[in-house]
C-alpha positions in Angstrom: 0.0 0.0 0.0 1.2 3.1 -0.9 2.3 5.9 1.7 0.3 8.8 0.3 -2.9 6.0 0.0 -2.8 5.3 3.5 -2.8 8.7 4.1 -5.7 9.5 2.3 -7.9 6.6 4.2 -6.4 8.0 7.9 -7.7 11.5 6.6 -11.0 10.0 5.4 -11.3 8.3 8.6 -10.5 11.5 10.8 -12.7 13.9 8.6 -15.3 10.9 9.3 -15.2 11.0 12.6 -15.2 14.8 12.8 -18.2 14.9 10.8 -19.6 12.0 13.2 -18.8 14.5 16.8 -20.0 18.0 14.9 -23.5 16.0 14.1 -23.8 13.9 17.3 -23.1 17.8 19.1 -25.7 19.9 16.8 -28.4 17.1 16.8 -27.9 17.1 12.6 -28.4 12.9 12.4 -27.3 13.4 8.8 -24.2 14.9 9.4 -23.5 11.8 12.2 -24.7 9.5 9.8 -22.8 10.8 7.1 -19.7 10.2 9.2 -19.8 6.9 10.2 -20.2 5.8 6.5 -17.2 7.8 5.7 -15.4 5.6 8.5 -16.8 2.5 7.3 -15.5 3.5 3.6 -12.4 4.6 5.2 -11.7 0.5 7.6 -12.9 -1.5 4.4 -10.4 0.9 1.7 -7.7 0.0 4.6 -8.7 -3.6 5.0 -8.2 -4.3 1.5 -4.7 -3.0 1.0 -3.5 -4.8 4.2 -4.8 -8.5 2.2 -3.0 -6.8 -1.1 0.3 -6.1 1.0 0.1 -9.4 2.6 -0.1 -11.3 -1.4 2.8 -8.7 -1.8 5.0 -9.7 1.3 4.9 -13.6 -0.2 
């Protein structure tokens, strides 16, 4: 996996999580909402490129 692609996913998971706190505290259940799927994309993009450094490693 590439330096500047896990970068990406750790700020896709951070903004995610941002977005997640900022909607929890303003009651906006969209904006909450919005940032746990950004997390989710965020773990599965990071998931897969741990298997494809794994085939890599072998």
């Amino acid at each position: 996996m590439g330096t500047d692609d896990k970068i990406d996913n750790k700020v896709e998971e951070l903004g995610g999580k941002a977005k997640e706190k900022v909607g929890e505290a303003t009651g906006d259940e969209e904006l909450e909402t919005q940032g746990k799927l950004d997390q989710s994309k965020s773990n599965l993009k990071q998931a897969g490129e741990k298997v494809k450094d794994a085939f890599r490693r072998d």
